[in-house]
C-alpha positions as CSV (number, residue, x, y, z in Angstrom):
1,X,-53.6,-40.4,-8.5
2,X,-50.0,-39.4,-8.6
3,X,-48.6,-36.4,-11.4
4,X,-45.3,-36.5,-13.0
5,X,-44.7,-32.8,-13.2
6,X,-41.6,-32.9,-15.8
7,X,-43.8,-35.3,-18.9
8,X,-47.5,-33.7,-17.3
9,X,-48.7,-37.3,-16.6
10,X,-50.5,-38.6,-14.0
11,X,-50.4,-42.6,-12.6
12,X,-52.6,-45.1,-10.7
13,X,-49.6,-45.5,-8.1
14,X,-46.8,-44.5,-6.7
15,X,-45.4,-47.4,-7.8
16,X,-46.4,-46.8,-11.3
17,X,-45.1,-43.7,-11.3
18,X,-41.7,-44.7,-9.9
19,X,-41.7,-47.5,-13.2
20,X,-42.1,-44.4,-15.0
21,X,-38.9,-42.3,-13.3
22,X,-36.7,-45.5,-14.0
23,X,-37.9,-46.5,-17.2
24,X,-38.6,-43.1,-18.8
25,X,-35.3,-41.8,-21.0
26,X,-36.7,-38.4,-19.9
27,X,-35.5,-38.8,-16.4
28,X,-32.4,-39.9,-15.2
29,X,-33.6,-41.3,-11.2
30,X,-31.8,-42.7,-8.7
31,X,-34.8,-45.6,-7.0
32,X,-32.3,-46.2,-3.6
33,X,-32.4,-42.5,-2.8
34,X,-35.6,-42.0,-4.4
35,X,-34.1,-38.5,-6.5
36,X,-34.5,-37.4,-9.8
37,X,-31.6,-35.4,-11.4
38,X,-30.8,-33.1,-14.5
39,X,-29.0,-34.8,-16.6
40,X,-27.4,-38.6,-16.3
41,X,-24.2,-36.9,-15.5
42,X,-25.4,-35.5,-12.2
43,X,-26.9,-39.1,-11.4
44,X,-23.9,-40.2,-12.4
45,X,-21.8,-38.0,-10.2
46,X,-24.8,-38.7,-7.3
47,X,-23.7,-42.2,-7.9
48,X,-20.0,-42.3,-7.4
49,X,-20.2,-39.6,-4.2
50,X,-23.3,-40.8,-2.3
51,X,-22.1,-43.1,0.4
52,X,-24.5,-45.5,0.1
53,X,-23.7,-46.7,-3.6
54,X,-21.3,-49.0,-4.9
55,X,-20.7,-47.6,-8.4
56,X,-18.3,-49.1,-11.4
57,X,-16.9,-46.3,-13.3
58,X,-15.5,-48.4,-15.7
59,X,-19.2,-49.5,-16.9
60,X,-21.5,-47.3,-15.2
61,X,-23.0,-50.4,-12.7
62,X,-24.4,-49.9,-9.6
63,X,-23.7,-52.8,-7.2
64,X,-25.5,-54.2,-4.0
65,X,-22.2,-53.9,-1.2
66,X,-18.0,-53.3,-1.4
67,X,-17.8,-57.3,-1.9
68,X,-19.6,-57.0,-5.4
69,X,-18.3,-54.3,-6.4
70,X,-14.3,-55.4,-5.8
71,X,-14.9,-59.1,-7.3
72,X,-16.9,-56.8,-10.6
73,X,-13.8,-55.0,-11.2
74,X,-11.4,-57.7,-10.2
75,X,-12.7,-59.7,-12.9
76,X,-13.9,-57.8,-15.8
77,X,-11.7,-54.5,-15.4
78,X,-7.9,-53.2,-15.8
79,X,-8.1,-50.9,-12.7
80,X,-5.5,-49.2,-10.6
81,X,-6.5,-49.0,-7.3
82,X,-4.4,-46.1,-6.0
83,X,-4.9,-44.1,-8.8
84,X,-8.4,-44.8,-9.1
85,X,-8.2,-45.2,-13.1
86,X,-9.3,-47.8,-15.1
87,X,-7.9,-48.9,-18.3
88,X,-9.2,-50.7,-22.3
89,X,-5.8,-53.9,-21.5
90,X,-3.7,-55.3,-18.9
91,X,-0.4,-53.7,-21.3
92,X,-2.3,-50.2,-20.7
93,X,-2.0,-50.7,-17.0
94,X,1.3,-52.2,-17.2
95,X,2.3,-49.1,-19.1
96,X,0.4,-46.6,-16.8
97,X,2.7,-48.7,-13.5
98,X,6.2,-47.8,-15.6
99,X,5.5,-44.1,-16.2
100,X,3.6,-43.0,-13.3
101,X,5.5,-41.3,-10.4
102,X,3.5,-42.8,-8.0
103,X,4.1,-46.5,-8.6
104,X,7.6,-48.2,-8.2
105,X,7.7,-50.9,-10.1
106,X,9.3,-53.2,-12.3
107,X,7.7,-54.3,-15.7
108,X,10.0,-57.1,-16.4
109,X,9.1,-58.7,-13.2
110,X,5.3,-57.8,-12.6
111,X,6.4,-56.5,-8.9
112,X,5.8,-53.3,-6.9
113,X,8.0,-52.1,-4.3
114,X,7.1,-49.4,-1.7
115,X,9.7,-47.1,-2.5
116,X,12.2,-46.1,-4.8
117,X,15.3,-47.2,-2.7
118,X,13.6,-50.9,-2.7
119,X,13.1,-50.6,-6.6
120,X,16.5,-49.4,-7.3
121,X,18.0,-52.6,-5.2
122,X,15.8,-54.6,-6.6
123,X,17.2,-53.7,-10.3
124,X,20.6,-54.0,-9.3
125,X,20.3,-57.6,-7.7
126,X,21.5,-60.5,-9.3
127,X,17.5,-61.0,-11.2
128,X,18.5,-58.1,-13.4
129,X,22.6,-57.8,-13.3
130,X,22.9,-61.5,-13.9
131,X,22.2,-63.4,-17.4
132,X,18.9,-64.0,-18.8
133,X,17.9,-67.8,-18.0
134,X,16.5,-69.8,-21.5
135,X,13.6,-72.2,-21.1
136,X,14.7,-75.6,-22.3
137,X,11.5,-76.7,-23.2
138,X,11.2,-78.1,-26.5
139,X,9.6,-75.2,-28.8
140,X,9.8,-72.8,-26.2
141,X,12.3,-70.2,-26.6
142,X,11.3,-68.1,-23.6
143,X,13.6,-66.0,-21.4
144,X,13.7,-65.2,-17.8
145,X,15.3,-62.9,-15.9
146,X,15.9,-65.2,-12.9
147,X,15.4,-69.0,-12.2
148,X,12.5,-68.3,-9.7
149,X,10.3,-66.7,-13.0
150,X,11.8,-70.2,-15.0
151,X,10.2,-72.4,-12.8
152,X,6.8,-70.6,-12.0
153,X,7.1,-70.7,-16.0
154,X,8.0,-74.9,-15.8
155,X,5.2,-75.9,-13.2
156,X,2.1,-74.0,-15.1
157,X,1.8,-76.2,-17.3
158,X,1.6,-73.7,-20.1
159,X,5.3,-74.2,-21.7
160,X,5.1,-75.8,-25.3
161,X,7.2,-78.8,-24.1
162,X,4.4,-80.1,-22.0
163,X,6.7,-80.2,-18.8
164,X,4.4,-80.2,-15.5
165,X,4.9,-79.3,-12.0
166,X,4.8,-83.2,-11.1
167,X,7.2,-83.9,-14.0
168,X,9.5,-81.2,-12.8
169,X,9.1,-82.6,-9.3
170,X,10.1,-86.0,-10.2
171,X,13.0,-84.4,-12.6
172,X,14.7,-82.3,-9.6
173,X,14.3,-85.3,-7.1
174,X,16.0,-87.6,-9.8
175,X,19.3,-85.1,-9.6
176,X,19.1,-84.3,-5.6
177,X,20.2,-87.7,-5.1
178,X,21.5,-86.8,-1.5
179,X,17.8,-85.4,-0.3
180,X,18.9,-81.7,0.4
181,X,16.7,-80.0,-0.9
182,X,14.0,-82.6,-1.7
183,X,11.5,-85.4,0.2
184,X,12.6,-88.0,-2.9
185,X,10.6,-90.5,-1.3
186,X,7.0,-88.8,-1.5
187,X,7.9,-87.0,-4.8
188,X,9.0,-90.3,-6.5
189,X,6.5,-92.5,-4.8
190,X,4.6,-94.6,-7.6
191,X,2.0,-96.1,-5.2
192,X,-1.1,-97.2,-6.7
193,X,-3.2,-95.8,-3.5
194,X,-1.6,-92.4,-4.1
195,X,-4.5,-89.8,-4.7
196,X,-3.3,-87.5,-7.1
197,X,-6.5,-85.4,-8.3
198,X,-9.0,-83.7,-6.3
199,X,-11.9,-82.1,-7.3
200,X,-15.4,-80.3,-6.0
201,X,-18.8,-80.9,-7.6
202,X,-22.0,-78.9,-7.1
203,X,-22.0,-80.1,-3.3
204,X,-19.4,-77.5,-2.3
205,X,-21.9,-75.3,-2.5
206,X,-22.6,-73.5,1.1
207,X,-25.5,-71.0,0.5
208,X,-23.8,-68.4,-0.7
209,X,-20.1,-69.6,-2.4
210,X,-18.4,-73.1,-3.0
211,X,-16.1,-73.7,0.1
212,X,-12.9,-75.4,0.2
213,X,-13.1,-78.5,1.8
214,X,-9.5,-78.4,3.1
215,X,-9.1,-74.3,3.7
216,X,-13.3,-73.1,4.4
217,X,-12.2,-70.4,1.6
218,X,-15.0,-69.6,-0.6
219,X,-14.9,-69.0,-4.0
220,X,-17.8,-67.5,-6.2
221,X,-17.7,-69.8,-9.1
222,X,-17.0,-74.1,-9.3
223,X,-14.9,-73.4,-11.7
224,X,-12.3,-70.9,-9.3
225,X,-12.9,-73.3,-6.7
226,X,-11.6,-76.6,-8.9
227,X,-8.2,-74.2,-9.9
228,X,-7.8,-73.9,-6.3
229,X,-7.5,-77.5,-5.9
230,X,-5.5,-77.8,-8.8
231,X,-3.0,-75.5,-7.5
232,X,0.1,-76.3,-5.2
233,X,-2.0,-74.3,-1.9
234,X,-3.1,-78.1,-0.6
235,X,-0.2,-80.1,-1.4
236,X,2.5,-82.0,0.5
237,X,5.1,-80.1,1.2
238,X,7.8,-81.6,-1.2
239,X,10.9,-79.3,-0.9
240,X,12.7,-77.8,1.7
241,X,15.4,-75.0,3.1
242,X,18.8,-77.2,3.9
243,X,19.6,-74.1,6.5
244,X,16.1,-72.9,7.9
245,X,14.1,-75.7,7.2
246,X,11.3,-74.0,6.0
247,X,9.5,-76.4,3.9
248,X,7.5,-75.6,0.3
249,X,4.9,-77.2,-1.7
250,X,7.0,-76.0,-5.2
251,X,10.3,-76.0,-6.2
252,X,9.4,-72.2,-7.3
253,X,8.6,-71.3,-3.4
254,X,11.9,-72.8,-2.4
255,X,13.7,-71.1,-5.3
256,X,12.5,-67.9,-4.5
257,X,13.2,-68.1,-0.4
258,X,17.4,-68.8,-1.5
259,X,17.1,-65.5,-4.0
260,X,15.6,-63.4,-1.1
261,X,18.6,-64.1,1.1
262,X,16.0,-63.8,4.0
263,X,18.0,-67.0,6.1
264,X,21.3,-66.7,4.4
265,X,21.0,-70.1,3.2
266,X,23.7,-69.2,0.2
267,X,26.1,-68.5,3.0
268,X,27.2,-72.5,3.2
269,X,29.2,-74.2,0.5
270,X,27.3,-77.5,0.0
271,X,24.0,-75.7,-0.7
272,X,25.5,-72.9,-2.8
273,X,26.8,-75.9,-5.0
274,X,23.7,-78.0,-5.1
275,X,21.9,-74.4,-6.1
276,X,24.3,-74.0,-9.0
277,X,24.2,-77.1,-10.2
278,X,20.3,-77.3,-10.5
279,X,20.4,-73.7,-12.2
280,X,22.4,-75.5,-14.7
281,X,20.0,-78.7,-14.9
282,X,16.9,-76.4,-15.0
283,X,18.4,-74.5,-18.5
284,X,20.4,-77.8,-20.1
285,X,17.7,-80.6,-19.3
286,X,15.8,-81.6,-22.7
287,X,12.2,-81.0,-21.8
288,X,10.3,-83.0,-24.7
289,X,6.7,-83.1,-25.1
């Protein structure tokens, strides 16, 4: 016979009685470290010091290791890791990123620098200085502040016009006549033995995630692992740098190595010309659903 001194009880087991701590709204117990506290805010405060706990103070969880706890919060919580703060929307922790003192970053791009100096270059490059770049998708309207964003915004599929990564392939292979830039031949290749969708069923599971058959990454749901394959990650490497050579499964990738200047590629005459002439194409082409 075991006693609950706090209700006066007594119980068959310990086990019953521990039932009892857990269940009871008269205690507030912690069953890992086998404690009973005060009140649920020193449990709760036990919970997000004690070493051995893996607590979510956005919704008051307790999880089993790190792993759990970082995919909980990746998926189901606005949270700002360095300031340890959660927040109700993704515009709240946009919002929090602008004002706070300890964050350098840029709303209008979604990007954080790791100092002010970076930041401030960053707003006076040609993404912010130059123009605004229109969508020409058919009942779009959208505005970017650089071609880069344009085309992440082309090849997801989620412009009104119904323009998609493959369509925009072909499109830009179509006016790169000269192969600068492109591989025209496997971008515009119509053969019939061409596999063009891949996707995992219940086999990719391993035991404990669905693996990528290509990559070994695991993923915790069918679902993420499918959007993987979906994505550019395991594709042919269709464009390319005319200077370094650096080659890239998305016209977005390539766009975004000649806007970093990292190899100087804007340096040579025929490229800078074959750049401006697509920045033209991308805003004047008539993208129809």
């Amino acid at each position: 016979m075991v006693w609950c001194t706090s209700c006066d009880r007594s119980f068959v087991s310990q086990h019953a009685l521990e039932q009892h701590l857990e269940a009871s709204p008269n205690h507030n117990y912690c069953s890992k470290c086998e404690r009973d506290f005060n009140s649920w805010n020193a449990l709760r405060t036990h919970y997000i010091n004690s070493p051995i706990h893996y607590f979510c103070r956005g919704c008051d969880d307790d999880f089993d290791d790190d792993d759990e706890l970082d995919d909980h919060i990746e998926e189901n919580h606005w949270y700002c890791g360095n300031c340890e703060k959660f927040f109700e929307s993704e515009l709240g922790l946009r919002e929090h990123y602008r004002q706070s003192p300890a964050h350098f970053y840029c709303p209008s791009c979604d990007k954080h620098f790791q100092n002010d100096n970076n930041l401030q270059q960053h707003l006076r490059s040609a993404i912010h200085v130059g123009r605004p770049f229109n969508c020409p998708g058919s009942g779009c309207g959208k505005s970017f502040p650089s071609i880069a964003a344009l085309t992440l915004h082309l090849e997801s599929g989620t412009c009104p016009s119904g323009i998609t990564r493959k369509k925009l392939d072909k499109r830009v292979a179509e006016f790169d006549r000269q192969g600068l830039i492109t591989d025209r031949l496997r971008i515009t290749s119509e053969s019939p033995y061409q596999v063009t969708d891949t996707y995992a069923t219940d086999a990719a599971w391993n035991g404990s995630a669905y693996e990528c058959y290509f990559c070994a990454r695991g993923f915790r749901t069918l679902f993420a692992l499918n959007q993987h394959l979906k994505s550019p990650v395991h594709e042919s490497a269709n464009y390319r740098c005319p200077h370094c050579q650096v080659q890239f499964g998305t016209l977005s990738g390539l766009v975004q190595h000649i806007e970093s200047g990292e190899c100087g590629v804007m340096k040579f005459g025929s490229t800078k010309r074959v750049v401006d002439e697509l920045t033209t194409g991308l805003q004047n082409w008539k993208l129809l659903r």
